[in-house]
C-alpha positions as CSV (number, residue, x, y, z in Angstrom):
1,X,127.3,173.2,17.0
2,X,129.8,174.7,19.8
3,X,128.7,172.1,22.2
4,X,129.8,169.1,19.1
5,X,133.3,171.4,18.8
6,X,134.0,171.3,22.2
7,X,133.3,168.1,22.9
8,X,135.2,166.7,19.9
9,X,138.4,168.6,20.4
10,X,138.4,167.7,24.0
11,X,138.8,163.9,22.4
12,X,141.0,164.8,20.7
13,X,143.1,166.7,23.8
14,X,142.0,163.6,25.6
15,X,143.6,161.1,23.2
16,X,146.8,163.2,22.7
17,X,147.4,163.4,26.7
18,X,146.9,159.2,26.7
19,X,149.7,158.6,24.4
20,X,152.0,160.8,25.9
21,X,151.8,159.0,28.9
22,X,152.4,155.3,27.2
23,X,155.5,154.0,28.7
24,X,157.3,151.6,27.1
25,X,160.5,148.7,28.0
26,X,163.7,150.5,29.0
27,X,166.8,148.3,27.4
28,X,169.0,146.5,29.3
29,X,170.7,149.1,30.9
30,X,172.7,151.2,33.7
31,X,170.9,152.8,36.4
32,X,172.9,155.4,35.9
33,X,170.7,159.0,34.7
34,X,167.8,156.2,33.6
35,X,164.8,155.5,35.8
36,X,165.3,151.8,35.5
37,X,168.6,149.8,35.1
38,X,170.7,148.0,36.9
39,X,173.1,148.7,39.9
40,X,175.9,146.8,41.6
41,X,177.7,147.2,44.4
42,X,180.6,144.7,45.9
43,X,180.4,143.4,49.6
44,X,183.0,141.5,49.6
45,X,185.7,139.5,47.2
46,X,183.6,137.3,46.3
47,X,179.9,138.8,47.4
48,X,178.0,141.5,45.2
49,X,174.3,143.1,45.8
50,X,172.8,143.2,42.6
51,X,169.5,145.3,41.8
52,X,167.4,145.6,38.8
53,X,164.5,148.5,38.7
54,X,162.1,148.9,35.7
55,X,159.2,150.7,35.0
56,X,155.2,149.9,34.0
57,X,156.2,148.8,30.8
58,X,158.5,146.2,32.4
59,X,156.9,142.3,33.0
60,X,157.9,141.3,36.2
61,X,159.7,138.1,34.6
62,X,161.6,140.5,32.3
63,X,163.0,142.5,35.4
64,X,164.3,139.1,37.0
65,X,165.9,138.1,34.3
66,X,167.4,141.1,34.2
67,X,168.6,140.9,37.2
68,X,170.1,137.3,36.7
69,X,171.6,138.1,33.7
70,X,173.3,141.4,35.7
71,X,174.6,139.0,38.3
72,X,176.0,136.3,35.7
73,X,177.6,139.5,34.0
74,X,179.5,140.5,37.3
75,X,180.6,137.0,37.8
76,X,182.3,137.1,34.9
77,X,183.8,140.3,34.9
78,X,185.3,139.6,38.3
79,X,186.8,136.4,36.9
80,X,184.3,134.1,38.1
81,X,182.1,131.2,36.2
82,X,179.7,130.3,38.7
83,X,177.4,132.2,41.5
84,X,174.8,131.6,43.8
85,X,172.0,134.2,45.3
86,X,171.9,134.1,49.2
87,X,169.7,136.7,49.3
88,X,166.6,137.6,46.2
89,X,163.2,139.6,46.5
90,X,161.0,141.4,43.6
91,X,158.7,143.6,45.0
92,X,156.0,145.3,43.3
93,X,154.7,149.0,43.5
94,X,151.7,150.3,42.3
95,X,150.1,153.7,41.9
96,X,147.2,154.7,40.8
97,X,146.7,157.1,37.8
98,X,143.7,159.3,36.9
99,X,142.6,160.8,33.1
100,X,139.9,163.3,33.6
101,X,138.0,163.8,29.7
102,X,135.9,166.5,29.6
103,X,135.5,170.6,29.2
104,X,137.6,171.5,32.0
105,X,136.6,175.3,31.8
106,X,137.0,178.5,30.6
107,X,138.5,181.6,31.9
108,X,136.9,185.3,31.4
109,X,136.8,188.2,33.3
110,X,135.2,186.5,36.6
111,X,138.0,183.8,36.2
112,X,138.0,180.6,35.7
113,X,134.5,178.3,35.1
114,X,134.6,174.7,35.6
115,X,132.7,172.3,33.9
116,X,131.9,168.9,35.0
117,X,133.9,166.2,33.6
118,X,132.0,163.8,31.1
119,X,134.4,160.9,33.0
120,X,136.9,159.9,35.3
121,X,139.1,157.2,33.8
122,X,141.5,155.9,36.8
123,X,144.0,152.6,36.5
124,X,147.0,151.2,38.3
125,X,150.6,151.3,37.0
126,X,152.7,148.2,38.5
127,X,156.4,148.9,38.4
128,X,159.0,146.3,39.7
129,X,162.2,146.1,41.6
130,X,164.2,143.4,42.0
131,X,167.3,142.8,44.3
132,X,169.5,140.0,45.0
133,X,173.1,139.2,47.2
134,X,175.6,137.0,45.5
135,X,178.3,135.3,46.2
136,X,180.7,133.6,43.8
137,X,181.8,130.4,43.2
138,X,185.5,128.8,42.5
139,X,185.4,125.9,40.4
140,X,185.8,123.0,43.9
141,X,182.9,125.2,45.3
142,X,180.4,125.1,42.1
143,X,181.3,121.1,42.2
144,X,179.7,120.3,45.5
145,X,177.1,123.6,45.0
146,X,173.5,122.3,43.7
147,X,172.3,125.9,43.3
148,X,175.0,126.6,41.2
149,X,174.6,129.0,38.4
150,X,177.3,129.1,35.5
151,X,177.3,132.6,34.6
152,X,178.6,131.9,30.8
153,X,175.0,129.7,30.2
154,X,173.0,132.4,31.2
155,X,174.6,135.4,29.2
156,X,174.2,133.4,26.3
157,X,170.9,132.8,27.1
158,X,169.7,136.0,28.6
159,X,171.7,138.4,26.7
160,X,169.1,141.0,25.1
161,X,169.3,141.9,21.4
162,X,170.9,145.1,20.4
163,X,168.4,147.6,20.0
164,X,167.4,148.5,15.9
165,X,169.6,151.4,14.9
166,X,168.2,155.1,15.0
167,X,167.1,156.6,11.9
């Protein structure tokens, strides 16, 4: 009976610790105080490094659209329309995670017993960061520019939903 009791509230331990590890999608979002966001920094009159970073919850396609839709938002807001990235990586990093379920011990006056673990459950969390240089366009410039990006089409397009209001 103790054996069933211990081995069902250690489930139940088990089950609590695995959702308060779930991670889910930052919003589209500052850098600033967050562990994901987006940063910017101007090189130049015309040049700006752009970086998205977002966490395990984050797709990888979601992060670089992020990070194009941060780039079309500076564009604008330094009075451009168009851009184009020089530079653009996304690199991924993993780390590995481990949930030990089981009767991790007891403690009495000899100290602390250890039981074995019943398992060992161990996966990998993939977080991505994504980074680009760009450098902005005049009108004449976009013209003759095949890798032109016009910064108004992909705010509309990009451009996340507000998120629902808190109750």
């Amino acid at each position: 009976m103790i054996g069933s009791m211990k081995t069902s509230g250690f489930i139940a331990l088990a089950a609590l610790l695995a959702l308060t590890g779930c991670e889910t999608q930052e919003p589209f979002q500052p850098r600033e105080g967050h562990s994901s966001g987006y940063t910017d920094q101007r090189l130049g009159s015309n040049r700006y490094r752009v970086t998205y970073t977002g966490n395990a919850a984050t797709s990888r396609e979601t992060i670089e659209n992020f990070l194009l839709l941060r780039a079309a938002q500076v564009t604008l807001q330094s009075s451009y329309r168009w851009f184009v990235f020089d530079t653009r990586d996304t690199q991924a990093k993993t780390s590995y995670h481990t949930d030990f379920v089981g009767w991790p011990g007891f403690h009495d006056r000899f100290g602390w017993y250890w039981h074995d673990w019943d398992y060992a459950d161990s996966y990998p969390s993939t977080r991505y960061d994504a980074y680009a240089e760009i450098v902005m366009l005049t009108p004449e410039q976009a013209h003759g520019e095949a890798r032109a990006l016009d910064a108004n089409d992909i705010v509309a397009r990009l451009t996340p939903p507000p998120p629902p209001p808190k109750h």
